[in-house]
VEXBALUM-241251 format. One line per field, with one value per residue (C-alpha): residue number from 1; residue in three letters; z, x, y. Coordinates in Angstrom, 2 decimals. Layout:
N
lomar = (NUM	...)
miro = (ALA	...)
Z = (Z	...)
X = (X	...)
Y = (Y	...)
This chain:
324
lomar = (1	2	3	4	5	6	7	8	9	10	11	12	13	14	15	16	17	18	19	20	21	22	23	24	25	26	27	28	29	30	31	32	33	34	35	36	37	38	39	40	41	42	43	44	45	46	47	48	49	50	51	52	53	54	55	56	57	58	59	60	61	62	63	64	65	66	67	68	69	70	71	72	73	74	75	76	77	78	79	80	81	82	83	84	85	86	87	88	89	90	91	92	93	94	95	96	97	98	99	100	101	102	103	104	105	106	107	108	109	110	111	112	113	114	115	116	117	118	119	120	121	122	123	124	125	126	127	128	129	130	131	132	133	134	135	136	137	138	139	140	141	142	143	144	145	146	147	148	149	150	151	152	153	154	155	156	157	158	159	160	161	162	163	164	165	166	167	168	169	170	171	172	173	174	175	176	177	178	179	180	181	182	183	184	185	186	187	188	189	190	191	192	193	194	195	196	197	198	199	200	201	202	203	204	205	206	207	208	209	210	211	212	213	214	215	216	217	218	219	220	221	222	223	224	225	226	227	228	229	230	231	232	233	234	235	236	237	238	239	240	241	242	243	244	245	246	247	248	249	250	251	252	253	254	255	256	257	258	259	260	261	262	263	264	265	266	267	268	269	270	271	272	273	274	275	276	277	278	279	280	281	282	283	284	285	286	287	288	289	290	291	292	293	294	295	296	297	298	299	300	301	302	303	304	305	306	307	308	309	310	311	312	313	314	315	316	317	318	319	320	321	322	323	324)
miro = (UNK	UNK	UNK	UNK	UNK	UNK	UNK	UNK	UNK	UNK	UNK	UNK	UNK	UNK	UNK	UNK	UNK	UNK	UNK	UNK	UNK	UNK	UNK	UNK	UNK	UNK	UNK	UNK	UNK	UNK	UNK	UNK	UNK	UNK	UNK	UNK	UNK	UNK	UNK	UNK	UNK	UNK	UNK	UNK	UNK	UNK	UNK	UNK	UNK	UNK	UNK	UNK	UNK	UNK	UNK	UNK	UNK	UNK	UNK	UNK	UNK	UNK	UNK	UNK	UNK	UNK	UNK	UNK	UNK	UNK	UNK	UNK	UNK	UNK	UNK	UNK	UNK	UNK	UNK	UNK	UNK	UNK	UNK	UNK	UNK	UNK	UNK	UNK	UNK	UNK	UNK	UNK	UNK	UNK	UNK	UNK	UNK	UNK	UNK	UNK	UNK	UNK	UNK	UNK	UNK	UNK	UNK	UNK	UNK	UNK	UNK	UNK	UNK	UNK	UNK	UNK	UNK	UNK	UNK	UNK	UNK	UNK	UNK	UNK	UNK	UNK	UNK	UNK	UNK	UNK	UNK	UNK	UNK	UNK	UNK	UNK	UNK	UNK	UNK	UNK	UNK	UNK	UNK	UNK	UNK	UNK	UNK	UNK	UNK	UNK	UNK	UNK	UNK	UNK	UNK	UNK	UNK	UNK	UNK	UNK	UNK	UNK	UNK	UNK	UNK	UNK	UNK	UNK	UNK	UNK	UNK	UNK	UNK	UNK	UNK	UNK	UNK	UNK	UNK	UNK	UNK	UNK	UNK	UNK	UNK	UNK	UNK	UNK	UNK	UNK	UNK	UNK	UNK	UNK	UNK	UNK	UNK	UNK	UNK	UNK	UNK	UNK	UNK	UNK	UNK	UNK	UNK	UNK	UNK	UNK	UNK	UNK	UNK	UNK	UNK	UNK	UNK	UNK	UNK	UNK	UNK	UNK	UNK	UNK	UNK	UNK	UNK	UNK	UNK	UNK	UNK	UNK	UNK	UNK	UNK	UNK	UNK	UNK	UNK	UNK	UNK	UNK	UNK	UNK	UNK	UNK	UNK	UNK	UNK	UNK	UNK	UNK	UNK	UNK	UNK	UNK	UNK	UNK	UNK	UNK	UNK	UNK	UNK	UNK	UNK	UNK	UNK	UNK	UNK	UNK	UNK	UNK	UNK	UNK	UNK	UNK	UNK	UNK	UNK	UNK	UNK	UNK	UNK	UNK	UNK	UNK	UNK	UNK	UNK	UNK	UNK	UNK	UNK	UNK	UNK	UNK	UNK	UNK	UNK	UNK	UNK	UNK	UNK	UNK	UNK	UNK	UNK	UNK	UNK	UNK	UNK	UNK	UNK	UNK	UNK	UNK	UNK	UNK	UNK	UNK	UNK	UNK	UNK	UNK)
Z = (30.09	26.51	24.11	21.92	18.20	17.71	14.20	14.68	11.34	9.50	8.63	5.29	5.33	4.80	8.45	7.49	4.98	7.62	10.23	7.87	6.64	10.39	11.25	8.59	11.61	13.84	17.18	16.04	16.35	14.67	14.83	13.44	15.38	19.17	19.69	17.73	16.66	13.23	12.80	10.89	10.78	13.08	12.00	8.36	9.14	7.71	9.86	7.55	7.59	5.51	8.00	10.09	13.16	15.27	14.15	13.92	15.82	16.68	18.16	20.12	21.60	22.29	24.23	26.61	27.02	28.18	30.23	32.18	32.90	34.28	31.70	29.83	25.90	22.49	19.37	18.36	22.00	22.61	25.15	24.62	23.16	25.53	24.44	23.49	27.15	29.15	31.31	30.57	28.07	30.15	29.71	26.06	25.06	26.61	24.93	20.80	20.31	18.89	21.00	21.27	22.96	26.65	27.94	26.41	27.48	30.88	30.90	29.61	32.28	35.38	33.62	33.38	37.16	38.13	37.01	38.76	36.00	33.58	36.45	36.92	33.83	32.60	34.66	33.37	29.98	30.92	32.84	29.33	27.09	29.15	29.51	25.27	24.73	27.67	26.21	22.27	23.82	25.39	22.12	19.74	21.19	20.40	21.77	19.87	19.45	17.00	17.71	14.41	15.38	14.81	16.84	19.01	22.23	22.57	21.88	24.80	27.49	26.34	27.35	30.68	31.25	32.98	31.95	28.63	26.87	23.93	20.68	18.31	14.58	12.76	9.33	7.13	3.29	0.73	1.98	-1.29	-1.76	1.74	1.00	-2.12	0.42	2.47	-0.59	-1.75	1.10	-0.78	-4.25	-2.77	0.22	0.37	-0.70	-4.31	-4.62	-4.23	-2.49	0.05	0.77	4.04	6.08	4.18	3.57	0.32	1.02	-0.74	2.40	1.84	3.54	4.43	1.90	2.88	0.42	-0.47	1.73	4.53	3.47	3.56	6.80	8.11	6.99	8.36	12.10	12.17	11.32	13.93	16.73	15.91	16.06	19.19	20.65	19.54	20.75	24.18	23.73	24.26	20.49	21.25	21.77	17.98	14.62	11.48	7.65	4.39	2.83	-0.47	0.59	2.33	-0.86	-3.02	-1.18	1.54	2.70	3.50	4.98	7.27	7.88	10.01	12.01	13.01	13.81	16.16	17.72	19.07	16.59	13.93	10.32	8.78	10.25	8.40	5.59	1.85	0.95	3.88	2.16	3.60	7.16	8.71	9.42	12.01	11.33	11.95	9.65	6.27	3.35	1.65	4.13	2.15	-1.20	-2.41	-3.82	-2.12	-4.13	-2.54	-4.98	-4.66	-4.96	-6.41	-8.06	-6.83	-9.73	-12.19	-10.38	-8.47	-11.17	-10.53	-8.93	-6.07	-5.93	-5.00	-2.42	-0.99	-1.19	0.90	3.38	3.78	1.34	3.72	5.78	2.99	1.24	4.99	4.71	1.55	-1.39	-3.99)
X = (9.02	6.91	9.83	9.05	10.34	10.57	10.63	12.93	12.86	12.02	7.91	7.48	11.07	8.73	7.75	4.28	5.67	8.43	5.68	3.66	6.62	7.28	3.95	3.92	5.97	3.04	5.38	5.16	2.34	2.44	-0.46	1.53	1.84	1.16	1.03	-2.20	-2.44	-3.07	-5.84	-7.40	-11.44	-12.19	-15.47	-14.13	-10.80	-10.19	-8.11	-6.17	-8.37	-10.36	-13.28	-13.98	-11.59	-14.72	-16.25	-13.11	-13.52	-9.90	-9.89	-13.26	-11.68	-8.42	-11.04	-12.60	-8.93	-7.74	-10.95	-10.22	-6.99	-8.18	-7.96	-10.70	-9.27	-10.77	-7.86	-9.13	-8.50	-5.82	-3.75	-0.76	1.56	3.34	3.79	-0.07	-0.89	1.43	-1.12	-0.14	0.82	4.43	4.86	3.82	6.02	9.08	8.45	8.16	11.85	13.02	15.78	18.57	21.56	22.75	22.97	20.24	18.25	19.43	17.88	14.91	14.54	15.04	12.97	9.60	10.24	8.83	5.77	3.77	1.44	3.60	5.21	1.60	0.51	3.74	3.16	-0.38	1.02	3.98	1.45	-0.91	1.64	2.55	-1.28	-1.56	1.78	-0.01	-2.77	-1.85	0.39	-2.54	-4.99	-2.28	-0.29	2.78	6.09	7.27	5.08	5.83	5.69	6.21	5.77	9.27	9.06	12.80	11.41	8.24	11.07	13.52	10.43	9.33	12.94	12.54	9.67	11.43	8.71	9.64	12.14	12.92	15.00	14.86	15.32	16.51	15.15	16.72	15.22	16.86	16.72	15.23	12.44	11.38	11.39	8.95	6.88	6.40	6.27	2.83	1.86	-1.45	0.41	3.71	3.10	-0.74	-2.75	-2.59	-6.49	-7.43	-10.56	-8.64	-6.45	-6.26	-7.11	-9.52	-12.22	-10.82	-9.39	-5.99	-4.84	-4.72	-2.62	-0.04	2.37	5.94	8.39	11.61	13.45	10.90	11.09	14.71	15.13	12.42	14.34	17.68	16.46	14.33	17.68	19.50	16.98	17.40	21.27	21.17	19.08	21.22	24.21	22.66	22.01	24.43	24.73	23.51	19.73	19.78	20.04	19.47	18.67	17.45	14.53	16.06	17.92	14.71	13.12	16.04	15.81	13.26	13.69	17.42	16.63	13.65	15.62	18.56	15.89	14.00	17.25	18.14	15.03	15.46	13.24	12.98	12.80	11.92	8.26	7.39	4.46	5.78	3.04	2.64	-0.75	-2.52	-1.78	-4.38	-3.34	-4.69	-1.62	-2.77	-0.26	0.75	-1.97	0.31	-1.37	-4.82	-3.17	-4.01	-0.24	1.53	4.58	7.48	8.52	11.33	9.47	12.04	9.58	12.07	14.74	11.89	9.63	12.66	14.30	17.99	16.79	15.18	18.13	20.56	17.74	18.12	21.71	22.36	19.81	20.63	23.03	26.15	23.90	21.87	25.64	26.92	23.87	25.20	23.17	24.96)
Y = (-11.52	-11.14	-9.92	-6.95	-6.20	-2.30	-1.39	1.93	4.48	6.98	6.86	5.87	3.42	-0.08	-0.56	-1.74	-3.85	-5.30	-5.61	-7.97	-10.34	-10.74	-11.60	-14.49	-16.44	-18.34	-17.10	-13.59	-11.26	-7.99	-5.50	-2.22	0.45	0.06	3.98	3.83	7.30	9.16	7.02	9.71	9.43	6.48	5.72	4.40	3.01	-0.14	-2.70	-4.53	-7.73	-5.70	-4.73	-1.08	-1.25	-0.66	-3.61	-5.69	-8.98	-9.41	-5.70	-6.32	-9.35	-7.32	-4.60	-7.52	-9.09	-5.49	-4.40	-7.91	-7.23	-3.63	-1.14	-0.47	-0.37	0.92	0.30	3.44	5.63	2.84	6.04	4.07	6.77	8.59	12.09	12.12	10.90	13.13	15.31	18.91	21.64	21.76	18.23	18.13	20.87	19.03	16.02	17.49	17.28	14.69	12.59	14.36	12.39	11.55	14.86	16.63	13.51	13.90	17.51	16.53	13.58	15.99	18.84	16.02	14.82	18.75	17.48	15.41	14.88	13.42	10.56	9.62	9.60	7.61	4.88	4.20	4.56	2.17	-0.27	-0.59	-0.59	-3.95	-5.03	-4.51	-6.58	-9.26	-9.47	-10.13	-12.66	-14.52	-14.01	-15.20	-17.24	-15.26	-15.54	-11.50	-8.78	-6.30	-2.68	-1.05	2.74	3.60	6.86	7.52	8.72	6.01	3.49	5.45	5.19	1.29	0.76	1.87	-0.60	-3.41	-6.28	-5.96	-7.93	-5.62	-5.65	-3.74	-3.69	-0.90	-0.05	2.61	3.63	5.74	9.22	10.52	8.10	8.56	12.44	11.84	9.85	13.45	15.57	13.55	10.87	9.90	9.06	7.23	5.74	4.94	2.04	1.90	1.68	5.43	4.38	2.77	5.48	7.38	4.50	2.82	6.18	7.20	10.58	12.17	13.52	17.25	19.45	16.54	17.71	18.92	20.63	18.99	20.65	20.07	16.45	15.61	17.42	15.45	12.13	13.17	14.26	11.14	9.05	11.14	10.38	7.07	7.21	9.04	6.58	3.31	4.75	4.29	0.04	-2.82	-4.13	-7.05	-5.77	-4.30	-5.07	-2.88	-3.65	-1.59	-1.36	-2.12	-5.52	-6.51	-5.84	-7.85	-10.50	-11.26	-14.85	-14.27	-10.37	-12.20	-15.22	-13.27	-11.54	-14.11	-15.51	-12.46	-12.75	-16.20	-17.64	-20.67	-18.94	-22.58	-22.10	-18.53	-18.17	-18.35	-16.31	-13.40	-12.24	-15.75	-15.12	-13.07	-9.48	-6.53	-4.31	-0.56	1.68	2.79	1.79	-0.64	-2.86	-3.05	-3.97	-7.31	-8.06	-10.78	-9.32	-7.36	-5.36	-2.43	1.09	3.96	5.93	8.86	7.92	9.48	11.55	13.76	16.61	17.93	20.78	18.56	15.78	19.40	20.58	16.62	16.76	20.03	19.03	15.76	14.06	13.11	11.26	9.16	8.56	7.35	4.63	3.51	5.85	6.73)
């Protein structure tokens, strides 16, 4: 079976910077986010080798790999993410929540089997989320595929797909710099070139802003989803690290999960910024440094006012990872 890496976190917790280091190992592809959504305005999105995704050769070759093995595939209307492809408004409402344990998972289960829509249109999604992981295999060479879309309830339905090896790697960040990521997504956690912001077209992203309090609730439901959901896997199948150790120290960080996925880490990249990338995510992945360097802008950019809005929100939780 092709083994999948799912990248499990909060958005904005390094995921795009995890997916590249991993893909600087030649038995490891990673293209970012296999849900393929939030693409924003398709027609200038920049894949991260630099050229429009439309015209991306690597993509176009993915498309005739995919349309051979039946399903006719554009990166760009990839129809891989579940709640997105569930046919009907019932369906879609019962999939928003976030995951919310055994039992409430249960109930949700038995309330999707009344419609007939969604088990239909879960198996297609099932059967080319497969054909996608099949076919990077076969174009790459691969031996893991990365999946870094993080979401709790793609990863709970991927698990259900029996052709897929899966392990997953669990990825938590600082609570309060992944809030300040929310607050202002185009200044802390975009490309640092504006005009390569939003996706490669230059925009700031208006209207994307949450308050603080927003913000850190956002952060602690996503780490409860993901908490929920772990509870439910044999240890073995999962592993977790932080942002800031990766950051500290790479090599060893990479090195154990390479290791957990069954693979040699004597054969990755030095430098991950010479391997050739197609990762689809946050806009880190256009930057030219081949530096990983720890970002806690939060320290100065957060007052005291906004550290006590972070702290009654969500402060036992970020002090349970570790924060101070």
């Amino acid at each position: 079976m092709p083994r999948l890496a799912y990248i499990l976190a909060a958005s904005h917790s390094g995921s795009t910077l995890l997916a590249m280091l991993l893909n600087a190992h030649p038995e490891v592809c990673s293209v970012g986010e296999l849900k393929a959504t939030n693409l924003g305005d398709v027609e200038r999105y920049r894949c991260s080798c630099g050229t429009l995704i439309r015209a991306c050769p690597f993509w176009t070759a993915v498309g005739l790999e995919m349309g051979r093995r039946g399903f006719p595939f554009e990166i760009t209307d990839a129809r891989t993410d579940f709640p997105r492809s569930a046919d009907g408004a019932y369906a879609e409402r019962l999939l928003r929540p976030l995951h919310r344990g055994r039992v409430l998972e249960s109930v949700r289960d038995v309330a999707l089997l009344l419609s007939p829509g969604w088990r239909s249109g879960l198996r297609r999604v099932q059967q080319r989320n497969l054909a996608l992981v099949e076919t990077l295999c076969e174009l790459t060479g691969a031996r893991v595929i990365v999946d870094s879309s993080k979401v709790g309830m793609r990863l709970k339905y991927l698990l259900r797909n029996p052709a897929l090896d899966i392990k997953v790697i669990r990825l938590v960040r600082d609570g309060r710099a992944v809030a300040l990521t929310y607050m202002n997504p185009a200044a802390f956690a975009d490309a640092q070139d504006p005009s390569l912001r939003g996706g490669g077209c230059g925009c700031d992203r208006p209207g994307e802003g949450l308050s603080l309090a927003q913000a850190a609730r956002a952060w602690r439901r996503s780490n409860e989803e993901a908490e929920n959901l772990l509870a439910t896997l044999d240890p073995a199948r999962w592993t977790s690290i932080r942002y800031e150790d990766l950051c500290a120290s790479p090599k060893e960080a990479l090195a154990g999960l390479f290791t957990f996925l069954g693979l040699d880490p004597g054969k990755v990249a030095d430098d991950f910024r010479t391997v050739e990338h197609h990762v689809l995510g946050n806009g880190m992945r256009l930057d030219g440094t081949a530096e990983v360097r720890l970002d806690d802008r939060w320290k100065s950019v957060l007052t005291p006012h906004d550290l006590a809005v972070f702290e009654s929100v969500a402060g036992r939780l970020n002090r349970q990872y570790g924060y101070q």
